[in-house]
Every structure is written in structure tokens, then in C-alpha cells.
C-alpha positions as a LaTeX table, in Angstrom:
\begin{tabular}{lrrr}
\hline
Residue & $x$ (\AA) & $y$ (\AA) & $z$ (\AA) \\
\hline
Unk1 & 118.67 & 130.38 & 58.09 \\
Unk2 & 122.39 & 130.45 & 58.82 \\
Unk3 & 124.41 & 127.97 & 60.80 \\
Unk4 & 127.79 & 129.12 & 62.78 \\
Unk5 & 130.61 & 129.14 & 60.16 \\
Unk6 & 128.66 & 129.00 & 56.88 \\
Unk7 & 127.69 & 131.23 & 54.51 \\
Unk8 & 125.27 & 133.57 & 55.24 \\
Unk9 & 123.97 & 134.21 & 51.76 \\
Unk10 & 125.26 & 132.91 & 48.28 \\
Unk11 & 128.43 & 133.96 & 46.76 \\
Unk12 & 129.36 & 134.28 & 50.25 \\
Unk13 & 132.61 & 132.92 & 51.07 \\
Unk14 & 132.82 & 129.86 & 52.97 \\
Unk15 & 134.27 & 129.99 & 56.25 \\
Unk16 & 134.25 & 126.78 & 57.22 \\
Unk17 & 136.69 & 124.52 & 58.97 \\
Unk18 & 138.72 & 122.54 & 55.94 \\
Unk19 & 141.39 & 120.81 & 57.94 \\
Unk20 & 139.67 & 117.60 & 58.55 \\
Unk21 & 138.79 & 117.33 & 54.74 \\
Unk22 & 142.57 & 118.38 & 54.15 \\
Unk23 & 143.61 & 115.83 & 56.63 \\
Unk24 & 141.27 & 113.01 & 54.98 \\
Unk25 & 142.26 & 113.31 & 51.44 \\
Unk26 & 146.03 & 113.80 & 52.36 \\
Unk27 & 145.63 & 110.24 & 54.25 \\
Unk28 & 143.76 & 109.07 & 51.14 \\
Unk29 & 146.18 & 109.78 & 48.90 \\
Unk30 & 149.04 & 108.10 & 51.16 \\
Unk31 & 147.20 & 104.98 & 51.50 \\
Unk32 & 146.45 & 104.45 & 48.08 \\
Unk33 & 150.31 & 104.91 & 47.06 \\
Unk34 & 150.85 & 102.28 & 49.81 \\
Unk35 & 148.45 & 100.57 & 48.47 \\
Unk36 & 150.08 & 100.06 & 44.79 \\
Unk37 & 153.32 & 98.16 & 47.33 \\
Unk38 & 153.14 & 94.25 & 46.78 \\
Unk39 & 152.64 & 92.68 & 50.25 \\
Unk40 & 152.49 & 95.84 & 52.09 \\
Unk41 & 149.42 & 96.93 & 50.68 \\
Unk42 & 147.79 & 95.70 & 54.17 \\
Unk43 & 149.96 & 98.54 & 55.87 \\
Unk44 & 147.40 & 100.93 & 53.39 \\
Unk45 & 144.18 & 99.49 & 55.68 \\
Unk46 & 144.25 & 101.77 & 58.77 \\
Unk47 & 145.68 & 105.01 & 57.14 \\
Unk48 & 143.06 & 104.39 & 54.13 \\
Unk49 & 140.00 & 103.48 & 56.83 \\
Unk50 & 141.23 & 106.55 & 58.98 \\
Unk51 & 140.60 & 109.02 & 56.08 \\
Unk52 & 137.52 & 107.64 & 54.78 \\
Unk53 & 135.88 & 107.75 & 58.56 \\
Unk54 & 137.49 & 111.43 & 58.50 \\
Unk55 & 135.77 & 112.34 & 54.59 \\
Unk56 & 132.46 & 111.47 & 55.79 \\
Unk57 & 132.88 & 113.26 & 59.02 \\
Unk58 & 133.53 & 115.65 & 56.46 \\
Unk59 & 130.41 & 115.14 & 54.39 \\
Unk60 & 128.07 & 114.55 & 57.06 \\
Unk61 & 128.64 & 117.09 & 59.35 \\
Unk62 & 127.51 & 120.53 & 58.59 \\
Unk63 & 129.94 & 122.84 & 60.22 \\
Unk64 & 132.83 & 121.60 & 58.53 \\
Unk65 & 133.78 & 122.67 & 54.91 \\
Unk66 & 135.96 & 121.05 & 52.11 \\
Unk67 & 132.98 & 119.25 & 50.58 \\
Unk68 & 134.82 & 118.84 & 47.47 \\
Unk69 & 138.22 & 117.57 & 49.17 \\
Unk70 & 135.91 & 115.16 & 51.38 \\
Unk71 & 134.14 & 113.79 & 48.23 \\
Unk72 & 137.77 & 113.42 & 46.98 \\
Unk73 & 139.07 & 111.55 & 49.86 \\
Unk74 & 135.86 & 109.29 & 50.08 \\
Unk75 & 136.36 & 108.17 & 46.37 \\
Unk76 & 140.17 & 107.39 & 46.97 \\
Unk77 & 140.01 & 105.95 & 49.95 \\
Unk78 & 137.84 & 103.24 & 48.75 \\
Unk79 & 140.24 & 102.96 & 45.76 \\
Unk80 & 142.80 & 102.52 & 47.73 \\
Unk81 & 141.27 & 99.72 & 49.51 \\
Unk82 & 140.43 & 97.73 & 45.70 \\
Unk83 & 143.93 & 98.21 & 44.78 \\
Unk84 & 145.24 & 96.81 & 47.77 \\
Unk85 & 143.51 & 93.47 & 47.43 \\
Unk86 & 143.98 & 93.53 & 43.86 \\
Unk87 & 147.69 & 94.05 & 44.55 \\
Unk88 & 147.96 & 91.52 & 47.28 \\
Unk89 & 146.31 & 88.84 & 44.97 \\
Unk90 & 148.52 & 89.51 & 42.16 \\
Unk91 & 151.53 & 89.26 & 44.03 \\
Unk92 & 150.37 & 86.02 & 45.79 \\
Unk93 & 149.67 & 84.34 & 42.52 \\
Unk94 & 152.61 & 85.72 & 41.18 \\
Unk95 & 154.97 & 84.15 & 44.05 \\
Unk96 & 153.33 & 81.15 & 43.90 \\
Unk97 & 154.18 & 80.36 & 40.49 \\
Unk98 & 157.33 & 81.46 & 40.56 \\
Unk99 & 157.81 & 79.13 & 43.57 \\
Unk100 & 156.14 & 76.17 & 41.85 \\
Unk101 & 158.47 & 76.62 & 38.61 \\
Unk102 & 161.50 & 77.10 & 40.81 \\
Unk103 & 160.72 & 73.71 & 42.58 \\
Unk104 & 159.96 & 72.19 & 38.95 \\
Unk105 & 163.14 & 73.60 & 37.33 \\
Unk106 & 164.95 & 72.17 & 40.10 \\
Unk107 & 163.20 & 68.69 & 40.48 \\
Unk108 & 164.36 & 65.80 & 38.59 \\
Unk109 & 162.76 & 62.69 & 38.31 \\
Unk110 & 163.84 & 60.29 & 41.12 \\
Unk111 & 163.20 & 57.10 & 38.81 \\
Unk112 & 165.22 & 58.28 & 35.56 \\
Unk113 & 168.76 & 57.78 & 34.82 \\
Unk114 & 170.62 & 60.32 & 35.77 \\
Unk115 & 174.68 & 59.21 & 36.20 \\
Unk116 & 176.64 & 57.99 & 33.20 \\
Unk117 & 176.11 & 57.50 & 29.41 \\
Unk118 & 173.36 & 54.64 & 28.08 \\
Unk119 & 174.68 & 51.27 & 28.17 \\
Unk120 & 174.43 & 49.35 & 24.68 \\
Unk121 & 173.39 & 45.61 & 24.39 \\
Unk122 & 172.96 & 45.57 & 28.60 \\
Unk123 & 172.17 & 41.96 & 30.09 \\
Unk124 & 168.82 & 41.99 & 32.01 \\
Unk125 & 168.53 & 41.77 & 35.59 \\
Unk126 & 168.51 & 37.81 & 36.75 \\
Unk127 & 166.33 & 36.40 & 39.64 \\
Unk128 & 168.61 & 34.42 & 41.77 \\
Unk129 & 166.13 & 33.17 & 44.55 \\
Unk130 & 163.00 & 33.96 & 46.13 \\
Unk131 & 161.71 & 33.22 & 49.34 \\
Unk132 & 157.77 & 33.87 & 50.85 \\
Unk133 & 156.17 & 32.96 & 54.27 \\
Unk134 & 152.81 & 34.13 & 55.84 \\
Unk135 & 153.82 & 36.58 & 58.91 \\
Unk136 & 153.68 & 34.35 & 62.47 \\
Unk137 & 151.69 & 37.16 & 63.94 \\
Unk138 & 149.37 & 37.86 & 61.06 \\
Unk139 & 148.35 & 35.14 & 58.94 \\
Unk140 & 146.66 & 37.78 & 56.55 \\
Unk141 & 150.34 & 39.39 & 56.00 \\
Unk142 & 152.92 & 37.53 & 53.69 \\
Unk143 & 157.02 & 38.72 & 53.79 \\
Unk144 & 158.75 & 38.21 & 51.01 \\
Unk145 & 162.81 & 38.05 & 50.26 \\
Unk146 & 164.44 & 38.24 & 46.05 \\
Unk147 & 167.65 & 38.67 & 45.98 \\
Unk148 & 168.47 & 39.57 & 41.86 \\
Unk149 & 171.86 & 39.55 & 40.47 \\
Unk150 & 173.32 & 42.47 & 37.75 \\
Unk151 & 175.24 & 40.84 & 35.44 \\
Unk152 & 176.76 & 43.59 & 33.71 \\
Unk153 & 180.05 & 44.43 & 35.08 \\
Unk154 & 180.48 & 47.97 & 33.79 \\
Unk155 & 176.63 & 49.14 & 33.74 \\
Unk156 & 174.21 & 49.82 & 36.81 \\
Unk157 & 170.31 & 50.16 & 37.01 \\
Unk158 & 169.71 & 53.56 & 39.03 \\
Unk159 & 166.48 & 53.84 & 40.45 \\
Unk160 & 165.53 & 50.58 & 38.77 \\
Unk161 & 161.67 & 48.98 & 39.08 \\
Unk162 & 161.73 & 45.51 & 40.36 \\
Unk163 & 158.07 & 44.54 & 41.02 \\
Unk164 & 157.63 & 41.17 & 43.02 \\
Unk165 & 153.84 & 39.85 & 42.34 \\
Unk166 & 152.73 & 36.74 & 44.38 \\
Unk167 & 150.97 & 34.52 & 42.72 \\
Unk168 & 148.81 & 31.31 & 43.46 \\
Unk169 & 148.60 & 27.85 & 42.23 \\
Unk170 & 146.37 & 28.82 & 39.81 \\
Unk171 & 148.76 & 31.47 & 38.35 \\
Unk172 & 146.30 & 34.43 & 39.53 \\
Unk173 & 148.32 & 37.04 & 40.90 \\
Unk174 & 147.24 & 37.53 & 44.70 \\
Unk175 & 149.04 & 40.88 & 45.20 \\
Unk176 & 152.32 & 43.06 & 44.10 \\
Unk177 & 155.05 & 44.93 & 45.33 \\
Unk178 & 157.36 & 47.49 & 43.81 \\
Unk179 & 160.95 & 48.32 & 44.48 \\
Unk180 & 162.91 & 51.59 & 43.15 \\
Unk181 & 166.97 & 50.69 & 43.98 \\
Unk182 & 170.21 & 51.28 & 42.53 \\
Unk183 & 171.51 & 48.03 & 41.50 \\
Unk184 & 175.25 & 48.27 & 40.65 \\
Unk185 & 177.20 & 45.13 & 39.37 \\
Unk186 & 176.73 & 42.03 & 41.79 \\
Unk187 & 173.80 & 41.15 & 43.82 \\
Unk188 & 171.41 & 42.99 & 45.93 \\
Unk189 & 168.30 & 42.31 & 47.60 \\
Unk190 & 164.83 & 43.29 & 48.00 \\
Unk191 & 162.12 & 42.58 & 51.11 \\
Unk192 & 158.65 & 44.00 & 52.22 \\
Unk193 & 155.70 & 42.62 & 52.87 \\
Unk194 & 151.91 & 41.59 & 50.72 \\
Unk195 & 148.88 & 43.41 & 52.48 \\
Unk196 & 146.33 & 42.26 & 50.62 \\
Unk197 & 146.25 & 37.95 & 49.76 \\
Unk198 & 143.69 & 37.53 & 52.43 \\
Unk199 & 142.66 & 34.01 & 52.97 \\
Unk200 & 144.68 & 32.51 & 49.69 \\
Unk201 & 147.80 & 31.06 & 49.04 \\
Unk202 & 150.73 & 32.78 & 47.91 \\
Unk203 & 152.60 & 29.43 & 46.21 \\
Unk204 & 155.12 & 31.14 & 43.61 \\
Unk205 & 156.52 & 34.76 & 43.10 \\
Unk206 & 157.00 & 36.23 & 39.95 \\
Unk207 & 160.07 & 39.27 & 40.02 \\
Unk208 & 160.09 & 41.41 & 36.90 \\
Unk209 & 163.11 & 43.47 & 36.48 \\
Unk210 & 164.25 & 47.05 & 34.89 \\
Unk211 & 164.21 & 47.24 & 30.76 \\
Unk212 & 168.23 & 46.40 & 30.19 \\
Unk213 & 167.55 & 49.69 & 28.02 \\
Unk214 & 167.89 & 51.33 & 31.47 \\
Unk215 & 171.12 & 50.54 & 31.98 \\
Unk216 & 173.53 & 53.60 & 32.12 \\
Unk217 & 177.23 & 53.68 & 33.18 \\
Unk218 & 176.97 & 54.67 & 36.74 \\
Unk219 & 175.04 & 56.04 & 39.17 \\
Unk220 & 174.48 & 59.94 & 39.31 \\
Unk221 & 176.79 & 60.36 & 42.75 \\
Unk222 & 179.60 & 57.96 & 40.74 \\
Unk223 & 180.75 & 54.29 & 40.47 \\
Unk224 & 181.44 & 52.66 & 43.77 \\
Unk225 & 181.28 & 49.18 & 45.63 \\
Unk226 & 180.18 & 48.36 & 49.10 \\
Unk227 & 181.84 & 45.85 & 51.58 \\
Unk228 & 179.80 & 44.58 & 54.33 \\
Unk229 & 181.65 & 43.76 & 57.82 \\
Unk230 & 181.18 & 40.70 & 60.47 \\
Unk231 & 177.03 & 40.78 & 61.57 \\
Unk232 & 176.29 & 40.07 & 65.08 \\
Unk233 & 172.48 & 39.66 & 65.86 \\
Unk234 & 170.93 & 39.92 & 69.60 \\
Unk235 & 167.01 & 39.54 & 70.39 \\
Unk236 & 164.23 & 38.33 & 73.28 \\
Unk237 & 161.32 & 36.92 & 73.21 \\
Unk238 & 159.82 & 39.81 & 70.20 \\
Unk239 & 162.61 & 40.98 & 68.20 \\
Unk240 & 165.46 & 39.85 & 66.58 \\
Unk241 & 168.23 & 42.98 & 65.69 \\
Unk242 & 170.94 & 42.34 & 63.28 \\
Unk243 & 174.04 & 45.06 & 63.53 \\
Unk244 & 176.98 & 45.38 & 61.24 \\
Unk245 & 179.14 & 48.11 & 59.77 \\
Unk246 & 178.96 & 49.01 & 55.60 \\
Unk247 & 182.38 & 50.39 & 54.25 \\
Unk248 & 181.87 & 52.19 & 50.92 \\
Unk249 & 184.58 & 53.34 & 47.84 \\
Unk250 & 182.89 & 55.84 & 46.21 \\
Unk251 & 183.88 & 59.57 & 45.26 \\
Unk252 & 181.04 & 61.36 & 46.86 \\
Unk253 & 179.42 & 60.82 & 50.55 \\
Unk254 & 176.16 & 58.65 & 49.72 \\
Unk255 & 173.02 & 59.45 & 51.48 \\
Unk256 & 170.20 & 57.06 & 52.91 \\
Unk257 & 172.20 & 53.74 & 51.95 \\
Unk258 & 169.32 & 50.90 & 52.07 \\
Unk259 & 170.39 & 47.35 & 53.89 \\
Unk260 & 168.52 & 44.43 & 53.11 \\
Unk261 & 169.00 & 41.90 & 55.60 \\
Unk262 & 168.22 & 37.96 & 54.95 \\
Unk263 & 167.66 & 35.23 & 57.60 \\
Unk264 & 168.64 & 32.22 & 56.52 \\
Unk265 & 168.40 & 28.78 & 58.36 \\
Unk266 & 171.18 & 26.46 & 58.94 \\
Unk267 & 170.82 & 24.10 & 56.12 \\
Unk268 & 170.30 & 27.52 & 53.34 \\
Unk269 & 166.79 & 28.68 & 53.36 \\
Unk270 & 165.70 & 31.98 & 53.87 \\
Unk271 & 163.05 & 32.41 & 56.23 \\
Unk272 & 163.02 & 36.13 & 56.44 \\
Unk273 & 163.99 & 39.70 & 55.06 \\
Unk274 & 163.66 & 43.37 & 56.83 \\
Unk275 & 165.23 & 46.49 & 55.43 \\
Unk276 & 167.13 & 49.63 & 57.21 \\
Unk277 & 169.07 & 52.56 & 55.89 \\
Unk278 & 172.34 & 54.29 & 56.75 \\
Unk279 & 171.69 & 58.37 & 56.81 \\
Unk280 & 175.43 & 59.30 & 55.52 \\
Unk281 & 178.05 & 56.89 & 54.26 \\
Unk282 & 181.64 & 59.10 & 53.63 \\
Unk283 & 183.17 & 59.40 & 51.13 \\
Unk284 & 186.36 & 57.16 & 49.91 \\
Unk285 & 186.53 & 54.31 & 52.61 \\
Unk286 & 183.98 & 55.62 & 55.08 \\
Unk287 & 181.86 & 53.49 & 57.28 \\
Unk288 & 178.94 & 53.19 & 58.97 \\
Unk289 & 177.05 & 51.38 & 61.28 \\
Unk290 & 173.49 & 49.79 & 60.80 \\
Unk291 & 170.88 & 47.99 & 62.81 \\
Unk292 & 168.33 & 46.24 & 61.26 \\
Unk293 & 164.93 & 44.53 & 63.35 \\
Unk294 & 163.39 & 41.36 & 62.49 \\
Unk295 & 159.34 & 41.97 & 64.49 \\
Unk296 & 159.67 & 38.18 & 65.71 \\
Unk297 & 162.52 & 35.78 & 67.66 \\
Unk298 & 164.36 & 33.92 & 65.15 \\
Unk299 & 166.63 & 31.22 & 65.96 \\
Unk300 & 169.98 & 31.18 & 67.53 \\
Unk301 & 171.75 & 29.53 & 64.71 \\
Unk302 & 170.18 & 31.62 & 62.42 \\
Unk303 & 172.78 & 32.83 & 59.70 \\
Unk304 & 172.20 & 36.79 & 58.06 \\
Unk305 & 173.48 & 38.23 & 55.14 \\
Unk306 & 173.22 & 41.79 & 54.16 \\
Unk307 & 173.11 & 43.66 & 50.76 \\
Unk308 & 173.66 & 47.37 & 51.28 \\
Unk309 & 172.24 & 49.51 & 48.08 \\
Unk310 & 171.43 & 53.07 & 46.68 \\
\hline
\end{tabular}
């Protein structure tokens, strides 16, 4: 029995409609070649899905002819489709790496040496005092203040480790702190706090410094000294802010300058330490301002000191 538009009899030629199969394969073939394009291949989705709804249109549908074309665009279609997410993968995890070895080419180590030439026969970092007290707010928290003095006149310690362990009467050490800073010739001076004594005693602190094998010539942004201008402090009845102005010879602007700030009482003794940081200190001369914030009233004839670093 015949059907409009077929054959009537075999060997008869078929009469069918072949646009739609035409159509289908033609939009097969475009989507795959879209396809093979690294993060475009999801442009390839709704041409590829439009011709392989229009192949088995083709396929299914009896008055339409192109079988062959159909079948053609059916199997590319869905080809089409693989390579894109293979593509799309590929590309990804290409990128990726490429990203993560751009990032590691460019990455240095933040605590290596990096300015001048290694320092023979360097002297070692010396402790010149140390000061500890149990927070007035929170017995279970203990500040601590170590001010350290480099010796060497014509070597610095960039990014060296000094590591501040509080230790007990028995010589068990209660807790530890470490501290990555830039010491250049002169003192400088370290604070922070020990989270985790608990109901002991913190009666001695033990500071160990950089290896003097550390030591290079200067820093990676160049040589320089710091100069530290007139402090004024302010505070009520829960703070205690300390404000001064750190002028700075070096060749190159320095970035994120830390402050240490000690609290001393009149007769000498250092009953506290807090830290800051200047964003941007120019270049040659510059200066900038800091404010630094003690979390409790001190006294008013408290005396500060402050020891800018990098």
C-alpha cells in the first residue's frame, strides 16, 4: 500500500520531501565544527540539539525522505555534542595549569632571602629584654613584648623567624609564637599574644632567633633606616591609642611597614606591646602616619616607644 509522496513500487524513485534531512545534517555538521572551538563549544548545544530533533523528525516520520542524510545528521549531532564536552574539559584543565604554573613561576618564597649577597661570619640575633603579663580582661590570654637587637652593621635578616615560647617554672614550654620580620641593623621589636597556657604560669620566655647563616646584605626593596617622630597617646576608659609619624631613607616606596609599640612604666618596665602597619611609606624621606591601639586604659604617665620594621 502506498503512502502520499513515496514510492509506489521498488526502483521507484523517491519523491519525498529531503529538506528537513538537508537542513538537519547541514546544522549537524556546523555544530560539530563549533564544537572542535575551546570554550565556545557550548555555542555548538542548540544548533547541534536543533538538528538532531530535526534527523529524527526525519527518521520517524514517514512522509519525509533523506533517510540516509537523517541517519547522517543523527550520528553527528551526537558527536558533536562528545566533542564539545571533551573540548571544554581539555581546555579547562589546560587553563588551569597554565594558571597554576604562571602563579608558581611568579611566586617566591616570602621567608627566603631575597635582597643582597650572603653575609659571611654574621653575628646572631641578641635578646635584649622580654616582658609577659596575663591580659586584664582574660586571664586565660598572656601578651608578650621582645625587643632583639642586630648586631651586624652591614647585614640584615629579611623575613627572619623569631619564635617566642613561654615557658613555666618547671622549664615546660606552655605555648609559642612565631614572628617573620625584616630586621635591619639596630633594634626592633616583636608583640602578640599566647592563646593557649590555660590555667599555668607563664614565668620565663625563651626567644630563638634566625640562623646568622641567613644573613644577606640587604633587604630585597634596598638598604634603608627608619626614624620615628614625637608619640602622643590619647584613650578612655577601654583603649589606649598611640599616634606618631615614621620617616624612612630608602630607594624604593616600602609597603605594609609593621610598628611595634611598647608601654613602658615610669620607672622602665614594659607592661605592654600592640602592633600596626603603615600601607605605603615613600620613597627617599617620605613619611607616614600611624596609630596603634592598646584594648585596655593604661596610665597617664605611661612612656611608648616604637620600632617600625619590614
Amino acid at each position: 500500500m502506498a503512502y502520499p509522496g513515496s514510492p509506489s513500487s521498488p526502483g521507484a524513485p523517491d519523491t519525498r520531501p529531503k529538506v528537513l534531512a538537508i537542513v538537519a545534517l547541514a546544522a549537524a555538521i556546523v555544530g560539530l565544527l563549533i564544537a572542535f572551538i575551546p570554550f565556545f563549544g557550548w555555542l555548538s548545544a542548540p544548533v547541534l540539539l536543533a538538528a538532531l530533533v530535526m534527523a529524527i523528525i526525519g527518521l520517524a516520520v514517514k512522509s519525509q525522505g533523506g533517510k540516509g542524510f537523517s541517519i547522517s545528521a543523527l550520528i553527528i549531532s551526537v558527536l558533536g555534542g562528545i566533542t564539545a564536552i571533551v573540548v571544554t574539559i581539555v581546555a579547562t584543565l589546560f587553563t588551569t595549569i597554565s594558571t597554576i604554573e604562571t602563579i608558581d613561576d611568579g611566586m617566591t618564597d616570602p621567608f627566603a632571602p631575597g635582597g643582597g649577597e650572603p653575609v659571611a661570619s654574621a653575628e646572631p640575633i641578641q635578646v635584649v629584654e622580654t616582658a609577659f603579663g596575663q591580659d586584664t580582661l582574660d586571664p586565660g590570654l598572656w601578651w608578650y613584648v621582645v625587643i632583639v637587637d642586630n648586631p651586624n652593621p652591614d647585614a640584615v635578616f629579611e623575613f627572619g623567624e623569631i619564635t617566642t615560647e613561654a615557658v613555666d617554672a618547671s622549664g615546660t614550654i606552655l605555648d609559642s609564637s612565631t614572628d617573620y620580620i625584616t630586621m635591619l641593623p639596630g633594634q626592633v621589636a616583636v608583640s602578640g599574644s599566647f592563646y593557649e597556657v590555660g590555667a599555668n604560669e607563664i614565668t620565663a620566655l625563651e626567644v630563638i632567633g634566625p640562623d646568622p647563616a641567613e644573613a644577606v646584605s640587604e633587604p630585597s626593596t634596598g638598604a634603608g633606616t627608619f626614624s620615628v617622630g614625637e608619640l602622643a597617646a590619647t584613650g578612655d576608659d577601654y583603649v589606649t591609642e598611640v599616634s606618631g609619624t615614621v620617616t624612612g631613607e630608602f630607594p624604593v616606596d616600602q609597603e605594609f611597614v609593621g610598628v611595634t609599640v611598647v608601654a613602658r612604666d615610669p620607672g622602665g618596665a614594659i607592661i605592654g606591646g600592640t602592633s600596626t602597619y603603615i600601607e605605603r611609606l615613600p620613597a627617599d624621606g617620605g613619611s607616614a602616619r600611624f596609630e596603634a591601639i592598646f584594648f585596655t586604659p593604661l596610665p597617664a604617665d605611661t612612656v611608648y616607644e616604637a620600632y617600625p620594621f619590614l
